[in-house]
C-alpha positions in Angstrom: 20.3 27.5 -21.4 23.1 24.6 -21.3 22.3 21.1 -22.7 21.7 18.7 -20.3 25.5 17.6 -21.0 26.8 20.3 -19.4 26.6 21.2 -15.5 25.3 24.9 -14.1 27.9 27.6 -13.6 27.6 29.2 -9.9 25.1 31.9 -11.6 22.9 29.5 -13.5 20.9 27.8 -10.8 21.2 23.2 -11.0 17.4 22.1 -12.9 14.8 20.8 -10.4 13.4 17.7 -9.1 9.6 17.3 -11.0 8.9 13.9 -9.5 5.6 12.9 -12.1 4.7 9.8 -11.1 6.3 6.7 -8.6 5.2 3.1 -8.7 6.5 0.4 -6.5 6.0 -2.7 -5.0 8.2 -2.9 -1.3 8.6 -5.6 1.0 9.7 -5.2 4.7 12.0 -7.1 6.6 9.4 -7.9 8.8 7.2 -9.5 5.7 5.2 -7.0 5.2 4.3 -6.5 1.5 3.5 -2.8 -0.1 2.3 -1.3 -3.1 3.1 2.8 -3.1 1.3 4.4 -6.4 1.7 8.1 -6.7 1.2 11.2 -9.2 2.8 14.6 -8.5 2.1 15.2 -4.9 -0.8 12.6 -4.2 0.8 9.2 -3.1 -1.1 6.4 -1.8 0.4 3.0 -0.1 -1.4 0.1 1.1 -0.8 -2.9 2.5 -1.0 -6.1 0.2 -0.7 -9.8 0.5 2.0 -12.0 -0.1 1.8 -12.2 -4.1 4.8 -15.5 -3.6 4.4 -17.4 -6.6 5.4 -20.9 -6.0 8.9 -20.8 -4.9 9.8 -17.4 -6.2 9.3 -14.3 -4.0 9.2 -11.0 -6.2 11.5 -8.2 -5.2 11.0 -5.3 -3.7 11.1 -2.8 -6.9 10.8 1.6 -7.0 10.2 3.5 -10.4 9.9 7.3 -10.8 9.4 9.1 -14.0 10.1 12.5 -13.3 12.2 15.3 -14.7 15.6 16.2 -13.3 16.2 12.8 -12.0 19.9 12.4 -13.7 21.2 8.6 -13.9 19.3 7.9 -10.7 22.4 7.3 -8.8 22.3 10.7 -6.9 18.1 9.8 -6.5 19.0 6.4 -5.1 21.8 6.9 -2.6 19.8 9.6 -1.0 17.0 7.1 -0.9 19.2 4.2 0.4 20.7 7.0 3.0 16.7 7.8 4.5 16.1 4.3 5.0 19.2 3.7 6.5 18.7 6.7 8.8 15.1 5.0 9.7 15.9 2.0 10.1 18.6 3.5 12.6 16.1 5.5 14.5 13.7 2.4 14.6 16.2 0.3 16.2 16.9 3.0 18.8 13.5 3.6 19.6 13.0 -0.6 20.4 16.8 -0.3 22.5 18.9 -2.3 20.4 
């Protein structure tokens, strides 16, 4: 088995994604405010208020704990990339 340093060779197959548990608090463009809590494959988002507090808005935030997750910059730019993609079919859909 190679350390975690080292990448796979063509025969030894790249370790999995084992995504163990996400918490995050997302706000839309359109003000809408989220809270997604998830463990394993059970996720779970409602809709919250505005938690403003004064003059400071809190930022959208996304954890996961999981294994197989690297750095989190491969993780994130496929994230970023989705949203972007919906975000693209959203705006289509309205005609813009």
């Amino acid at each position: 088995m190679p350390s975690p340093s080292q990448a796979p060779t063509s025969s030894e197959s790249a370790p999995s994604l084992d995504l163990l548990r996400v918490k995050g608090y997302l706000k839309t463009t359109t003000e809408h405010h989220f809270v997604l809590q998830g463990v394993r494959d059970v996720f779970d988002i409602i809709q919250v208020p505005n938690p403003k507090r004064g003059d400071q808005e809190i930022e959208s935030k996304l954890v996961l704990i999981g294994r197989g997750l690297g750095d989190g910059t491969e993780i994130r730019d496929c994230f970023l990339s989705a949203l972007e993609e919906g975000l693209r079919r959203e705006r289509e859909e309205q005609g813009e």
